[in-house]
Structures are given as structure tokens and as C-alpha cells.
C-alpha positions as CSV (number, residue, x, y, z in Angstrom):
1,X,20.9,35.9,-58.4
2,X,17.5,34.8,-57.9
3,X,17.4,32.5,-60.4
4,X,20.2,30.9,-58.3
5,X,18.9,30.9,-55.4
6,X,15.3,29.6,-56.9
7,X,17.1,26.5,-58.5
8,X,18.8,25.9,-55.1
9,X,15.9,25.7,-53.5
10,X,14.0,23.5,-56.0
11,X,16.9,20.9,-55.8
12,X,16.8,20.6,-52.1
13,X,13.2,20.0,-52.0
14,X,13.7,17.6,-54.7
15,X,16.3,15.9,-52.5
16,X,14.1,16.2,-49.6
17,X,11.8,14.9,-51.2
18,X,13.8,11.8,-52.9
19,X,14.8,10.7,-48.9
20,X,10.7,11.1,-47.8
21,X,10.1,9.5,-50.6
22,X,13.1,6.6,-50.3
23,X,12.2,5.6,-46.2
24,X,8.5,5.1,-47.1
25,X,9.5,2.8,-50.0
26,X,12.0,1.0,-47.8
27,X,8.9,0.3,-45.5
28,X,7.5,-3.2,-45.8
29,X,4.7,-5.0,-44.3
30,X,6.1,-5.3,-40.5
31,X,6.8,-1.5,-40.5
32,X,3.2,-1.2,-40.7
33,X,2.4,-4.2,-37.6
34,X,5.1,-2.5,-35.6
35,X,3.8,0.7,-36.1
36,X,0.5,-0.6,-35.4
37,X,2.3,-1.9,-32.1
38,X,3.8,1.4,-31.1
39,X,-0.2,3.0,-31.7
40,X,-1.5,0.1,-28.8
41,X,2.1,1.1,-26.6
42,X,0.8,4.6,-26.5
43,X,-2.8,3.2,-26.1
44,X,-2.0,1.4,-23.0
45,X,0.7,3.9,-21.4
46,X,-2.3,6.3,-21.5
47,X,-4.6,3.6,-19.3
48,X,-1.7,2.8,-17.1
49,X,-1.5,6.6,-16.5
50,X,-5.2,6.7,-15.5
51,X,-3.9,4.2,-12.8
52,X,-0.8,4.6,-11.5
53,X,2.0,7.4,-11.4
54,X,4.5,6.3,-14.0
55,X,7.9,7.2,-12.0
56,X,10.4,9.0,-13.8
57,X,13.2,6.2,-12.8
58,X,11.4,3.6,-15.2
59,X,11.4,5.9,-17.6
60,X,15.3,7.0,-17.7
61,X,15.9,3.5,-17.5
62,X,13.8,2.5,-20.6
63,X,16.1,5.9,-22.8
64,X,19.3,4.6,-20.9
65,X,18.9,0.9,-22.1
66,X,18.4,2.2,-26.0
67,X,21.1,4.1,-25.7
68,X,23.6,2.1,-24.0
69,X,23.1,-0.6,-26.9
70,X,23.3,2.1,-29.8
71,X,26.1,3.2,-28.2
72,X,27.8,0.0,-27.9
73,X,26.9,-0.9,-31.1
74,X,28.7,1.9,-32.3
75,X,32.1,1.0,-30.7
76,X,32.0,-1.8,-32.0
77,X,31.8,-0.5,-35.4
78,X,34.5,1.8,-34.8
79,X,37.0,-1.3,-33.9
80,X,36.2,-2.7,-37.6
81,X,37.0,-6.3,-36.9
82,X,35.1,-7.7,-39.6
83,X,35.2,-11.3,-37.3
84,X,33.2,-9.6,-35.2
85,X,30.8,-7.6,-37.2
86,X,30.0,-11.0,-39.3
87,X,29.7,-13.1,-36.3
88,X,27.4,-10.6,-34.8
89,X,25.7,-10.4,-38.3
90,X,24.2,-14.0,-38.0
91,X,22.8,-13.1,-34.1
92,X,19.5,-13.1,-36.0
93,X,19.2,-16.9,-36.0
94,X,20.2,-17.3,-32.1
95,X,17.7,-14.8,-31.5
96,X,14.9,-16.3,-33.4
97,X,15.4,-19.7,-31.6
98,X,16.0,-17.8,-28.2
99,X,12.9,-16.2,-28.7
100,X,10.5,-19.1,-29.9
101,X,12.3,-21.8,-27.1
102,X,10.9,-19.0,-24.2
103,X,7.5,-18.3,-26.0
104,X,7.1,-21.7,-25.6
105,X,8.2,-21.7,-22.1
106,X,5.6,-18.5,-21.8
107,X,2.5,-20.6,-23.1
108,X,3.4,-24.1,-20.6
109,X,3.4,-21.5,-17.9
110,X,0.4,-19.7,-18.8
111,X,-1.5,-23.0,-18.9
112,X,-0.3,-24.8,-15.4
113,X,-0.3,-21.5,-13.7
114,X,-3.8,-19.6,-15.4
115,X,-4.5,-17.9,-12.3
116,X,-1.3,-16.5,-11.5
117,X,-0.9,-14.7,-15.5
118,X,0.2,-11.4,-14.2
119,X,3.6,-12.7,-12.9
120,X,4.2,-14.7,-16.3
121,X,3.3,-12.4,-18.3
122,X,5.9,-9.8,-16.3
123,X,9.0,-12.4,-16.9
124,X,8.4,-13.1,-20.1
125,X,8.1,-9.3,-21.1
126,X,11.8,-9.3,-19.1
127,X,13.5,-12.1,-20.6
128,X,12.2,-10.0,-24.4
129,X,13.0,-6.8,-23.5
130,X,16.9,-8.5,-22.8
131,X,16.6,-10.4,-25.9
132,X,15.1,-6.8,-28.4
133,X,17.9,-5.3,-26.6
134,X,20.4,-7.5,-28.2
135,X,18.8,-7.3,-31.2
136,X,19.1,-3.7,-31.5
137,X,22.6,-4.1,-31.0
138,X,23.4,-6.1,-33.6
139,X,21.2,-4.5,-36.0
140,X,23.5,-1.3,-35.5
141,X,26.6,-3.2,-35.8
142,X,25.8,-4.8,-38.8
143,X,24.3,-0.8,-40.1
144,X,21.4,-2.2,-41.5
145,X,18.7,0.1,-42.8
146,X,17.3,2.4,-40.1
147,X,13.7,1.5,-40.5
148,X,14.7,-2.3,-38.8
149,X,16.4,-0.2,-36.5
150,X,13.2,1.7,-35.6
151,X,11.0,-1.5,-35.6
152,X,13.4,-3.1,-32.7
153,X,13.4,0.2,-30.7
154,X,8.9,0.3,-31.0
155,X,9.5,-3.5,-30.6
156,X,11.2,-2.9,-26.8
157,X,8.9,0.1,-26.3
158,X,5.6,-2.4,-26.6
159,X,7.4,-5.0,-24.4
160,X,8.0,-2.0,-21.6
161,X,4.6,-0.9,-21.6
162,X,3.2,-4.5,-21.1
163,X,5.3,-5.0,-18.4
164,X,5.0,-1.6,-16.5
165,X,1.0,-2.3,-17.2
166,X,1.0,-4.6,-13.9
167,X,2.6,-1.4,-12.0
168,X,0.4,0.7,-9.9
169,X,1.0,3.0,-7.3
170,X,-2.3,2.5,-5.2
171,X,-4.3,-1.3,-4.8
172,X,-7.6,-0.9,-4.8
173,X,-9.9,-1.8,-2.3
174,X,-10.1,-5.0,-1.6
175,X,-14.4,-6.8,-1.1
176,X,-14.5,-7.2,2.6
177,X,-16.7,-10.4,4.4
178,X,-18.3,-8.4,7.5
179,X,-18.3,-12.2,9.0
180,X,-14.2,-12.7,8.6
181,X,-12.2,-11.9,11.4
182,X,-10.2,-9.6,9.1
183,X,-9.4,-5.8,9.6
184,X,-11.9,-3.2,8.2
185,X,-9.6,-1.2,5.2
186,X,-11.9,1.4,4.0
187,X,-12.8,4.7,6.0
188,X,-17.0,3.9,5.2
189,X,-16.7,0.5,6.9
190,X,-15.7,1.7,10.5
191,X,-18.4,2.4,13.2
192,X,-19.2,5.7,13.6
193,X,-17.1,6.1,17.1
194,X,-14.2,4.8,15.1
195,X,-14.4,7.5,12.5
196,X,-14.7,10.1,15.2
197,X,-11.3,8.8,16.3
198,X,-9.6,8.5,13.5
199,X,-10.3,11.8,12.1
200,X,-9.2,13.1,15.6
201,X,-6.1,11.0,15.6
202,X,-5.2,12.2,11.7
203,X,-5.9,15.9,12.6
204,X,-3.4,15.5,15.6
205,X,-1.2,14.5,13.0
206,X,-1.1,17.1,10.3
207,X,-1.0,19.8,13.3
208,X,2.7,17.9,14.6
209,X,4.6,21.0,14.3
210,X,8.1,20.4,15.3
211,X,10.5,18.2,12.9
212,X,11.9,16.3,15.7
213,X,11.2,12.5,16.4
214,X,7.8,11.4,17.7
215,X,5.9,8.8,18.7
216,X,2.2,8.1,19.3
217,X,0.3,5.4,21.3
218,X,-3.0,3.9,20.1
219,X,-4.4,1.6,22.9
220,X,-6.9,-0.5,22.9
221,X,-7.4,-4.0,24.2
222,X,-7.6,-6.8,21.6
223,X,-9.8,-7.2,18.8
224,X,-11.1,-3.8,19.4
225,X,-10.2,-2.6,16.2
226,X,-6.6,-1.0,16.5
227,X,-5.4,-3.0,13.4
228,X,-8.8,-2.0,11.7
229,X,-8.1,2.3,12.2
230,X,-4.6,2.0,11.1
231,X,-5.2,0.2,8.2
232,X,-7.9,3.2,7.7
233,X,-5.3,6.0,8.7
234,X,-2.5,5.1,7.0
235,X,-4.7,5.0,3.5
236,X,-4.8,8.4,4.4
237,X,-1.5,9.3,5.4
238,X,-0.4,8.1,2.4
239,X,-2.7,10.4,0.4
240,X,-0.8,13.0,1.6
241,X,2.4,11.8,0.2
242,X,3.9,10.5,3.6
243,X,6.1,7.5,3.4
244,X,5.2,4.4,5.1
245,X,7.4,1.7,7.2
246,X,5.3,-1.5,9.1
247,X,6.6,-3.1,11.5
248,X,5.5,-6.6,13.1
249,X,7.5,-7.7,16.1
250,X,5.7,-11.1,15.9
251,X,7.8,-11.4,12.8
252,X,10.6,-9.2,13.4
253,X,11.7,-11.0,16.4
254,X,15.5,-10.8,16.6
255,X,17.7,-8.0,16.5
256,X,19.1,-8.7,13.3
257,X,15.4,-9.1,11.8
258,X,14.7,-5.9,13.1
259,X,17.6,-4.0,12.2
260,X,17.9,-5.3,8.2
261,X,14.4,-5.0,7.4
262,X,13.8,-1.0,9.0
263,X,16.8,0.1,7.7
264,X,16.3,-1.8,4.3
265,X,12.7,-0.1,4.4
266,X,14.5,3.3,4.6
267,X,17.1,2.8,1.8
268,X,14.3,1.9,-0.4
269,X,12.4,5.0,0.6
270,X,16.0,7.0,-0.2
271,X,16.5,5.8,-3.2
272,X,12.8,6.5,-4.3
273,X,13.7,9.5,-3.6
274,X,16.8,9.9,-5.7
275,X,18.8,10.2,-3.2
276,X,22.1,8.3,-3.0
277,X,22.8,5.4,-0.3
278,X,25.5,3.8,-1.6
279,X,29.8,3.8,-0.1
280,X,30.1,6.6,1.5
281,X,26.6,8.0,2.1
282,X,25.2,9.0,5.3
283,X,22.8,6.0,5.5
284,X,25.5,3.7,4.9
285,X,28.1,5.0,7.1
286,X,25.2,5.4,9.9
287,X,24.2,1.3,8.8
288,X,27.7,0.3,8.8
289,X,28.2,1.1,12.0
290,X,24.5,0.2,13.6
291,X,25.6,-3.8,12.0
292,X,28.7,-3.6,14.3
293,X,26.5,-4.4,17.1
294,X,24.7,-7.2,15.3
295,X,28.1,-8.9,14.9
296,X,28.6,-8.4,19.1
297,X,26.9,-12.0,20.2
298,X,27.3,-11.7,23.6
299,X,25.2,-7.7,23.6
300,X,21.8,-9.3,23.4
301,X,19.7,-6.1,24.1
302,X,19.6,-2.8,21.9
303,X,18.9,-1.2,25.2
304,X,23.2,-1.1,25.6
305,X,24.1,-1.0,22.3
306,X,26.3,2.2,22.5
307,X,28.0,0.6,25.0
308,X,29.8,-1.9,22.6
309,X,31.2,1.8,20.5
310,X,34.6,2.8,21.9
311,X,34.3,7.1,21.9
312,X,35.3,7.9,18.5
313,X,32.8,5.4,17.7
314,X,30.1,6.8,19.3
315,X,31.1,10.7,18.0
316,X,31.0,8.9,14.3
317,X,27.3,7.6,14.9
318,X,25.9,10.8,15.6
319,X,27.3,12.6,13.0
320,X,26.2,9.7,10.3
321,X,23.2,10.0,12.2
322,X,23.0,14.1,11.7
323,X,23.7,14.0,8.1
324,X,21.1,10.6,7.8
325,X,18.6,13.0,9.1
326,X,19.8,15.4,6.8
327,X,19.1,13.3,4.1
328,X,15.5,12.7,4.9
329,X,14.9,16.0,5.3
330,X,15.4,16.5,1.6
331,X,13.0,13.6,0.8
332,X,10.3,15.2,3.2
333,X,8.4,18.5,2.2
334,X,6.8,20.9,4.6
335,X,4.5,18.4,6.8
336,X,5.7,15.5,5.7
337,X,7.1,12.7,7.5
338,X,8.5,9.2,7.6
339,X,5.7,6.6,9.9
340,X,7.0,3.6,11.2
341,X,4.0,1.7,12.3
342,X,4.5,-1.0,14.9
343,X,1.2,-3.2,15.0
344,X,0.5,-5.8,17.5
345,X,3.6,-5.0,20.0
346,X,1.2,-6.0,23.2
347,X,1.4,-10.1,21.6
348,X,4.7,-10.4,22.1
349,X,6.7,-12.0,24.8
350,X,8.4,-9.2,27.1
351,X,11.8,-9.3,25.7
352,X,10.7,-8.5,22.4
353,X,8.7,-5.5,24.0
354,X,11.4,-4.1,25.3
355,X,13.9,-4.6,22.7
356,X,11.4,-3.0,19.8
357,X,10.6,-0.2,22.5
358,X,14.5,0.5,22.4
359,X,15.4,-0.2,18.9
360,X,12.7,3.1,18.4
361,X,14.3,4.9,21.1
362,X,17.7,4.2,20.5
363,X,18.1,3.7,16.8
364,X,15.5,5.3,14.9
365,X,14.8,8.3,16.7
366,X,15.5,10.6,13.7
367,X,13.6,13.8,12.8
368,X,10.9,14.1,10.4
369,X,10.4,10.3,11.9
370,X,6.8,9.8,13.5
371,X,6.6,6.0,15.3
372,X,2.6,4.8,15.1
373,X,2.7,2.6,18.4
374,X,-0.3,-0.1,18.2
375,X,-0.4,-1.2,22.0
376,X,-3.2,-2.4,24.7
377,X,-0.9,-0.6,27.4
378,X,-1.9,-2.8,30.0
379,X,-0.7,-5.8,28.3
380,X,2.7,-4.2,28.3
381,X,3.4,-3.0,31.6
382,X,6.4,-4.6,33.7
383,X,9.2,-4.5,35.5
384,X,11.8,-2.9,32.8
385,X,8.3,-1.3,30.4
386,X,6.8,1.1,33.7
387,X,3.9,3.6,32.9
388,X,7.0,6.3,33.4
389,X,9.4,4.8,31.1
390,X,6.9,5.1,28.3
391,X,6.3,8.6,29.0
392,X,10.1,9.2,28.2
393,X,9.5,8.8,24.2
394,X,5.9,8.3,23.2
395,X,4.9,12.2,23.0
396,X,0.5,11.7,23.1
397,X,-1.2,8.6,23.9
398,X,-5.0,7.9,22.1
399,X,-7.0,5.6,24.1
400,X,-10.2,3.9,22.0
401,X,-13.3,3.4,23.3
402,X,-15.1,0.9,23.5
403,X,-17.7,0.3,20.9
404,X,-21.5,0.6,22.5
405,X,-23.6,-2.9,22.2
406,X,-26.1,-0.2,20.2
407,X,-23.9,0.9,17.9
408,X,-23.2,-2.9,16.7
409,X,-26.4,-4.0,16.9
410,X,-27.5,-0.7,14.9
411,X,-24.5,-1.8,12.4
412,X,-24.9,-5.6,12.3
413,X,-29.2,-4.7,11.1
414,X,-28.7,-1.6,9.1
415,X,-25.1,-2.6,7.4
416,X,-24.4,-6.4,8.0
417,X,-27.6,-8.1,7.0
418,X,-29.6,-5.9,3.9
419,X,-26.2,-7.7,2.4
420,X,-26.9,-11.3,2.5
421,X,-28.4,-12.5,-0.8
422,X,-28.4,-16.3,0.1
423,X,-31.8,-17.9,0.3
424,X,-31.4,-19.7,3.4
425,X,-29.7,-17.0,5.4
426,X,-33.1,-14.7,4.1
427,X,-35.4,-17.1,5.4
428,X,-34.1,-17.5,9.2
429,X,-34.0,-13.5,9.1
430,X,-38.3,-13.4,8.3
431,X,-38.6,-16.2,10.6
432,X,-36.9,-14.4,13.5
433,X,-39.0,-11.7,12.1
434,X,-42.1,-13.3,12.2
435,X,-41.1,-14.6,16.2
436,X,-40.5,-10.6,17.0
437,X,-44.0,-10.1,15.8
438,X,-45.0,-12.9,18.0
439,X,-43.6,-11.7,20.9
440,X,-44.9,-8.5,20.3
441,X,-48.6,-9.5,19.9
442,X,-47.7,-11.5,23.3
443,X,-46.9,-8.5,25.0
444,X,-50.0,-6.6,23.7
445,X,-52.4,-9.3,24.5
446,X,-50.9,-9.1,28.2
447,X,-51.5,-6.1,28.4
448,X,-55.2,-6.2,27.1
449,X,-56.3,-9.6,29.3
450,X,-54.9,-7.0,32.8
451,X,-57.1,-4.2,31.4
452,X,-60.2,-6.8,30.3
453,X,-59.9,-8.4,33.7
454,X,-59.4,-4.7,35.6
455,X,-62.5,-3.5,34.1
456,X,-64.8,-6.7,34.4
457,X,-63.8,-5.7,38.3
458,X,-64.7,-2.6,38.6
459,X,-68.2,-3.2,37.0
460,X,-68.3,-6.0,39.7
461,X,-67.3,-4.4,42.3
462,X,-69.0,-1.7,44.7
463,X,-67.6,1.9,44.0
464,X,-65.8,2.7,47.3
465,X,-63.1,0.2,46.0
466,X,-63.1,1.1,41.8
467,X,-60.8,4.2,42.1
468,X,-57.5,1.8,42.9
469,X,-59.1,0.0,40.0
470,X,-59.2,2.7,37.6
471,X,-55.7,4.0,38.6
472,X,-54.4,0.7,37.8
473,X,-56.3,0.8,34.6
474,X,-54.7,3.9,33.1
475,X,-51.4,3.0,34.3
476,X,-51.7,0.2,32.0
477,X,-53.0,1.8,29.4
478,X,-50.2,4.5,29.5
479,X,-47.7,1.7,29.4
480,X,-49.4,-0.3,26.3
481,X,-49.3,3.3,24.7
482,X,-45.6,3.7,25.3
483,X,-44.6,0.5,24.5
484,X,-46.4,0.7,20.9
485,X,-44.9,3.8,20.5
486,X,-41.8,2.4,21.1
487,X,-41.8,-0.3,18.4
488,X,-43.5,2.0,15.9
489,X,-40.5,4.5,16.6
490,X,-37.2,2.7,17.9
């Protein structure tokens, strides 16, 4: 019996063994650059990860692609039509010349447009991965041996991971000129009042404890630095795995601008999410319905827009709208909402005012929804936008201050100028140096020619009349110790 079951064992270890032993003979010399390929794949998935967040959607898509041509190589096997199968068989040709005719497309690109690689590099990793994907199923239609099989599938692998290599989830900081005109984008860079607000402004934030809509104000007048704190805060709203939506009315100007590009904004943000938008989905009965007023010419202002729904309408909008809100409810965790940032609403004509002011209040409203308002409120006061229609929908109002002329001098010496490294710009800073010390020594001498000339008097003059003298004297004398104080310690 054991005999048996020893000899049994021996021959399938020997088989085992014959199969090891028959795929690494059946390897040839671009097995070995392929593997070598899929070692640099893993090598550069592991610095993308250092980077970026690799989402699981471009991961299912990479298995779903192998798949789908395995699996249609397979039917096609299974119909047996040898016309086919032998037509497919000589693919390899087509996809040789396919292949060299776009690498050369690839290299004229990469030398007209050398500064623009990224892009290039990303279509021509697309146009591949199609092309390996072919490739892979022919090569299971035809059943050649599995080893060519696995050299296509590290093949597409390689070309994936080069092109997800330009993904990442967060840009970097960006250097900054302090002399451009261009907002501040990193939380050191802001003056110190600024950072005061902005952490204030945040905190408010994170403590919103209600899921139903709301909206903030941020005044200021222009170029005060509005652009510059939400460019700062919503770094940091991000962090804290909030999603995003910016608005510009300057660009979004029309109704239908406004109403495509928000509620493309969302959808995108849905689907991010894994959460379905398509026929029959909240957001696109909700959308369907919102584009019926586009399509009404003669309504120009979102202000009456319910007023084009006849009543079944109108009960259909607010239940698409219930379940929409439903919807983001499952995207958003516990203190977590949805921003819609609307930046520079006070340089836009009146109309436009009023028409974003109601798209928010009419159309977007939805909870877990938070509207950023970026206004100089003064600017945006008339006859239909009063001080008390404001107050209807935006919840807490942040006025900034202004910045003190000490705090940007103190910035613009300590910050702005240790950073100059041109030679010309360093030699007008020690020459206004060396006029400072000028006027300084000006001042001191001043003040040295009143006390020489107050004490050649008193020596001069009879005593009754040298105590007014001598008063003077110290006066001056305190003040030339204050002011040297002063510059010693500013």
C-alpha cells in the first residue's frame, strides 16, 4: 500500500517537475526583457504611490481590459471558424507596422513639442495599450504558448504604469514671484493678520454642525487678498477630504454656462465616488428637469425659474432634489461637505450678481453643500442685491482687515528682499543703506550743533538766564538718547 502510494507520489513530482521544467525551457530571450520590464512596472507603481493615491477605478479598469480580451479571445475560439482564427493569426504583421508608423509619430512629436513631453508621452502610452490589447487577443485566438501570452499581459502592465505615472492627486507648490500680481498659494506666505483669519475662518468651518445648506461671505475690497486666503483655505479643506467646486462668474456668465459646468462639476464628484448618475438616477432626473428651463428663451433670470414648472413639475424637482441630496450624503462622511467657491462675484456687472446669487439659492441649495462667497459687499449692493436680501441665505459673514503699512513694510524687509540674489538689485539696497546712515548721522549732528551752541551760551551768559539754558540742554539730550535708542532697537 505504501509502496503505491510512494510511487504515486514520485510520478507526480516528476510530472510537476517535467511542466517547471518545460515553461522555463519555452522561455527565450524577451521573456527575460519583459520580465525585466514588469521589475521597472513595479519599480515605478511604487514611486507613483509615494505621490499620488492610485484610485481603485484605474485599477479595475486595467483587470477589466485583460479580461474582456481573454474573454473574447475565447469566444472566438469557441465559434471555430478557421477563416477567422487564420486571419486573425497574421494580426502580428498589422501590429508591427501599427506599432513602428505611431513610434514614429511619438519621436516627431517629442522633438517639435520637447517641452510639452508629459502629454506625448500619455497618448502614445494610449494608442499602445489599444494596440497590446489587440495583441493579446489574437495571441489567445490563435492559443499560442502561454509564455507570449504573459509577455503581452507585463507588456500592457508597463504601458499602464507609464501612463498613470503623470497622475497625481495633489500639485505641488508652485515658486511664487513676491513682485507678480498673483495670489499667495501656500499658508507660510500670508501676512500674519491673514493667518489669524484664515485659521479663524477654517475653524468656523469644521465646527458647521448642521448638514443643511450654507453659505459664507468673505469681504474684502479688491486686491486685499480674498483670492490669496482661499487659494490658502481650500489647500486645507481639501486635506480633509472635502470636495471642491470653483466657480468664476466672469467666466460663467450665462445661465447655460452656469448650469452645465456646476452640475457637470457634481457628476464628476458622483461618479468619483462610485455612485451612479446615469438614466434614471437622482442627478439626472433632478438635471433633466433643471435643463427644461435652459431651453425656456424668453425666462431670462433663475430668480423665476420654478415659475416655467407646471405643479407636477415642481413636486418632481423636489423629490429628484431629496434623493440628489440623498446621494451626496453617501459620498460625504461625518463633517464633510461639498464647497462651491464663487471668487470674484463683486467684478461683475449686476445682472450676473444677481443671477449667480439665485442660481445658489435656488438651484444648489442642497445639504452637505457649503457656498464660499468671495465678495467686497459694498461693491454688490443694489436695488434687487439689499444688505437684507443677503441675509436670507448667506448664514456668517467674515470681514478682512485691512493689512497695517507695518506689517508690509515688516514683510517686504524681512521676507521680500533677503531674496533677491541679482547684483544690481543688491547694490541700490546698500546704497539706500548707506543714505539711511546718512540721514541718521544728519540727525545726530543736529542734535549735537543745538547742544554745542546751548552750552557755548550758557558759559557766555550771566547765571540768572542759564537755567532755561540748561533745561533746554537736557531736553535735547533726552531726545538724542531716545532717538539712538530707537534705531539701535526698532
Amino acid at each position: 500500500m505504501f509502496g503505491i502510494l510512494e510511487g504515486s507520489l514520485v510520478d507526480m513530482l516528476e510530472k510537476v517537475g517535467g511542466d517547471i521544467f518545460g515553461l522555463i525551457g519555452s522561455m527565450n530571450g524577451y521573456t527575460y526583457i519583459y520580465i525585466g520590464s514588469f521589475i521597472v512596472s513595479v519599480i515605478i507603481m511604487i514611486q507613483i504611490k509615494v505621490e499620488w493615491e492610485l484610485k481603485s477605478k484605474n485599477i479595475i479598469d486595467f483587470i477589466f481590459y485583460i479580461w474582456l480580451a481573454i474573454i473574447l479571445g475565447e469566444a472566438i475560439k469557441l465559434v471555430n471558424n478557421k477563416v477567422i482564427v487564420n486571419t486573425l493569426s497574421s494580426y502580428w504583421i498589422v501590429a508591427i507596422v501599427i506599432f513602428l508608423l505611431m513610434t514614429a509619430i511619438f519621436l516627431k512629436e517629442c522633438f517639435y513639442y520637447s517641452n510639452t513631453l508629459e502629454q506625448i508621452v500619455q497618448n502614445y502610452c494610449k494608442v499602445n495599450f489599444v494596440l497590446l490589447l489587440s495583441v493579446l487577443f489574437t495571441q489567445v485566438v490563435a492559443s499560442v504558448n502561454f509564455i507570449w501570452i504573459l509577455n503581452s499581459i507585463i507588456s500592457l502592465f508597463f504601458v499602464w504604469a507609464v501612463f498613470n505615472s503623470n497622475v497625481k492627486k495633489h500639485l505641488r507648490n508652485t515658486d511664487r514671484n513676491e513682485i507678480a500680481d498673483i495670489p499667495v498659494n501656500c499658508y507660510e506666505d500670508l501676512f500674519p493678520t491673514r493667518k489669524k483669519e484664515h485659521d479663524r475662518i477654517f475653524g468656523y468651518l469644521n465646527a458647521i454642525g448642521t448638514d443643511d445648506p450654507y453659505a459664507i461671505a468673505i469681504s474684502a475690497g479688491w486686491g486685499e487678498g480674498k483670492t490669496s486666503l482661499i487659494s490658502v483655505l481650500q489647500k486645507k479643506i481639501e486635506e480633509k477630504n472635502n470636495t471642491i467646486i470653483y466657480i468664476q462668474p466672469m467666466i460663467l456668465d450665462t445661465r447655460e454656462k452656469l448650469l452645465n459646468y456646476v452640475f457637470g462639476q457634481l457628476e464628476k464628484i458622483l461618479i468619483a465616488n462610485k455612485i451612479y448618475t446615469g438614466k434614471g438616477s437622482p442627478y439626472k432626473k433632478y438635471f433633466d428637469l433643471l435643463l427644461k428651463f435652459v431651453d425656456y428663451k424668453t425666462i431670462t433670470s433663475f430668480s423665476v425659474f420654478l415659475d416655467v414648472f407646471q405643479e407636477n413639475e415642481k413636486l418632481d424637482l423636489r423629490t429628484s432634489k431629496i434623493e440628489l441630496e440623498k446621494s451626496i450624503g453617501r459620498l460625504v462622511k461625518e463633517n464633510q461637505r461639498i464647497y462651491i467657491i464663487v471668487d470674484d462675484l463683486d467684478r461683475v456687472e449686476k445682472e450676473t450678481v444677481y443671477s449667480t446669487l439665485t442660481f445658489i439659492k435656488e438651484i444648489v441649495d442642497l445639504k452637505k453643500v457649503t457656498v464660499l462667497f468671495l465678495v467686497d459687499y459694498k461693491n454688490i449692493i443694489s436695488e434687487n442685491i439689499t444688505i437684507e436680501y443677503l441675509e436670507k441665505f448667506i448664514n456668517q459673514k467674515f470681514e478682512l482687515s485691512k493689512i497695517h503699512e507695518n506689517e508690509l513694510l515688516y514683510y517686504y524687509i524681512e521676507k521680500l528682499i533677503p531674496r533677491y540674489d541679482k547684483d544690481i538689485i543688491n547694490d541700490e539696497i546698500e546704497i539706500l543703506k548707506l543714505k539711511f546712515k546718512e540721514h541718521i548721522n544728519i540727525i545726530k549732528d543736529y542734535f549735537k550743533n543745538e547742544m554745542e551752541s546751548i552750552d557755548k551760551r550758557i558759559k557766555e551768559e550771566k547765571k540768572e538766564n542759564s537755567d532755561s539754558d540748561i533745561m533746554e540742554m537736557k531736553k535735547l539730550s533726552d531726545r538724542l538718547n531716545e532717538f539712538q535708542y530707537k534705531i539701535s532697537n526698532p
